[in-house]
N, C-alpha and C positions, 0 to 999 in steps of 0.2 A: 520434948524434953521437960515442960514444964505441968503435964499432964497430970491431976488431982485425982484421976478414975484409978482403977488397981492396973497394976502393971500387966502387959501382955507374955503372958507364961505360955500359953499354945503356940508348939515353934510353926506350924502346920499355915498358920495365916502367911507369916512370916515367910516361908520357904515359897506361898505360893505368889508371894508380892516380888521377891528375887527372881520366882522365872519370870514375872508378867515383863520387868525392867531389867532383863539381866541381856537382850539380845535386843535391841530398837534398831539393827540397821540403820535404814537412813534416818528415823527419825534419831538418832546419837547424836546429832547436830543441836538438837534443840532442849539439850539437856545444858541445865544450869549446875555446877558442882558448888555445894551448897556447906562444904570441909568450911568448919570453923568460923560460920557467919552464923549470928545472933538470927532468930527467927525474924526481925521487924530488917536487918540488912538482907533478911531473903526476899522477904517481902518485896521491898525497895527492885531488887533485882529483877524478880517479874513484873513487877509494873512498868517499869523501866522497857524492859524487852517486850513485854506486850503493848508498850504505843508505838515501837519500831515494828519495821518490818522481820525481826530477827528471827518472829515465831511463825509466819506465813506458810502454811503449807500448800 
């Protein structure tokens, strides 16, 4: 959100990052939903979850 570079106009990356995350089966567990948390409280959240064992595969 806070990105300086020019904005990402090619929908093409975009589309190809929604299939890569768009079907995780079992790994869907180890998704953080990230709606409405400041970049430094996402942060916080993985590091958080990666000294637990929350992220162990």
């Amino acid at each position: 959100m806070a990105r300086d570079a020019p904005q990402l106009t090619d929908v093409e990356p975009l589309k190809g990052m929604y299939g890569a995350f768009a079907g995780l089966g079992e790994l869907e567990r180890h998704v953080i939903d990230t709606t409405g948390q400041a970049a430094d409280e996402t942060a916080d959240a993985v590091r958080r979850r990666g000294c637990s064992a929350a992220f162990a595969l």
